[in-house]
Each structure stands twice: as structure tokens, then as C-alpha cells.
N, C-alpha and C positions, 0 to 999 in steps of 0.2 A: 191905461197901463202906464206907469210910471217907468220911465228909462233905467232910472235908478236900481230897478230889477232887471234887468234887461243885462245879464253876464257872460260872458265867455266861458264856456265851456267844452269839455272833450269827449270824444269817442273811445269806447276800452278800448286797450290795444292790445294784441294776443303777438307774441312773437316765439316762434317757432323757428325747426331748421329750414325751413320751406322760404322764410321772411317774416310779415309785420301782417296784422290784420285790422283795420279798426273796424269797430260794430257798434250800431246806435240804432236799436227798437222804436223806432219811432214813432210806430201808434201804442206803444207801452206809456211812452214818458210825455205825449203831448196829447193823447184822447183824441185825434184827429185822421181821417187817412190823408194819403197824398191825391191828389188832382192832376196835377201838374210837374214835373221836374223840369228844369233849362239848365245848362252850363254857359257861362261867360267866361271867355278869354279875354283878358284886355290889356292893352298896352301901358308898360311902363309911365308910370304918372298920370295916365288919364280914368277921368273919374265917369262911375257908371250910375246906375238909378237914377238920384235926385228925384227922389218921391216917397208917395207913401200911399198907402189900400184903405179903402172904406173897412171892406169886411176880413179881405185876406191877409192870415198869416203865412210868415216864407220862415224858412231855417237856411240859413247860407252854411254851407261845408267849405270850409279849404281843400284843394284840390292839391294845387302846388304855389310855391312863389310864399308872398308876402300880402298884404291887402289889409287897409285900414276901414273900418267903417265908420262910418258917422251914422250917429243915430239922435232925434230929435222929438221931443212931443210938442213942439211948435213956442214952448218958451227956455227949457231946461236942452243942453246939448252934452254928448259923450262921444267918445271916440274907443271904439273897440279895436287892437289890432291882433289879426287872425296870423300867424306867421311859420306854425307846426301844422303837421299831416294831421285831421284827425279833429283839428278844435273848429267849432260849429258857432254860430249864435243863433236865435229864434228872434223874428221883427214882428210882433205881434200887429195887428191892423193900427188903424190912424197914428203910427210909428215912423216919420222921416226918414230913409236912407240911403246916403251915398258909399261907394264902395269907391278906396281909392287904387289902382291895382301898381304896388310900389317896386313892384321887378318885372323884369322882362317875361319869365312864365310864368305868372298868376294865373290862376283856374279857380273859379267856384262853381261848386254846384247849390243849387238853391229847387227847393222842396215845396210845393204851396200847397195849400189846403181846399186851393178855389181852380176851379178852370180858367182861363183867362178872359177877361171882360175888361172890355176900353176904358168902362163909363166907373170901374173899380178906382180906377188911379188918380192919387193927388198930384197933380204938378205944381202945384204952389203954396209954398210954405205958408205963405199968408194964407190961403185955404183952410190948412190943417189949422193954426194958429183961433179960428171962429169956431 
């Protein structure tokens, strides 16, 4: 998969007198179920992931805050930043990425396709990179 594809995209939004809703079908738009969901809180400036999946793909949600992601196919680099309610990206497998979380309450939720396995995750870029 090429990064280059790899876009920032959103959740509809429904707003009503009630408030705001976003919604994203997700085995509509990506032919996959979920496995796994996690949320990350992380502190201003500090950076999370630093990796990449053999097999699994993840869909990161903005939750709140702000949060840049870096995404890598081990020669080509992008930086997505996620910053409204509602905008998502998809890290498709052997896909690098750090999440940088650039305000105090950043929250993502991240979606995966895989249950979790130790022996899934790249920790070195140079890994990914062969």
C-alpha cells in the first residue's frame, strides 16, 4: 500500500437539537469486522505507536484534542493531522505509525481488524524498510 493513498478522512455528521452525531459504517467502507478497539490518552507532546503490523489494519478516530500522525512505508513519509471531532485515517498493515498527541486532551480510538499478537508488530523501521 502506498502512503500516498493513505487520506484523512471524516465521519458524517448529523446535527440535531439534541447536538452532533458522527457515524462511520465501518464494515460498509472497509469489508472487514473489528477485533479489537483500544483508546489512547496521551500527554501533550509525547509520541505513541512507533510501529507497524505484519497483517493488521487499525483505523485511528479523533476522539478529542489534536494529534499528528506520521505515517511511513519504510522509504516515502507523510504526516496526517487529525484536529476535528469525527476525522478518522485507516493504517493499512506494513504501514509505520507514530501518533503525536499535540494538546493536553487528546483521545484516539483505534479500531483493528486483528486480535492482538506480540509477534504482529514491527518495531523497526529498518525491519519494515526489507
Amino acid at each position: 500500500m502506498s502512503i500516498l493513498k493513505i487520506k484523512l478522512k471524516n465521519c458524517k455528521k448529523i446535527i440535531d437539537s439534541k447536538g452532533e452525531l458522527y457515524v462511520s459504517e465501518l464494515n460498509k467502507l472497509f469489508k472487514f469486522s473489528i477485533k479489537r478497539i483500544f483508546f489512547v490518552f496521551g500527554k501533550k507532546n509525547n509520541t505513541r505507536g512507533k510501529h507497524a503490523h505484519k497483517t493488521c489494519t487499525q483505523i485511528i478516530f479523533l476522539i478529542s484534542g489534536s494529534v499528528e500522525i506520521m505515517i511511513s512505508d519504510g522509504s516515502n513519509s507523510k504526516r496526517i493531522l487529525l484536529n476535528k471531532l469525527g476525522q478518522y485515517v485507516v493504517i493499512y498493515k506494513k504501514i509505520w505509525s507514530e501518533q503525536k498527541f499535540l494538546t493536553a486532551n487528546s483521545k484516539i480510538l483505534v479500531c483493528c481488524d486483528k486480535a492482538y499478537d506480540k509477534k504482529d508488530y514491527i518495531y523497526n523501521l529498518k525491519e519494515l524498510r526489507r
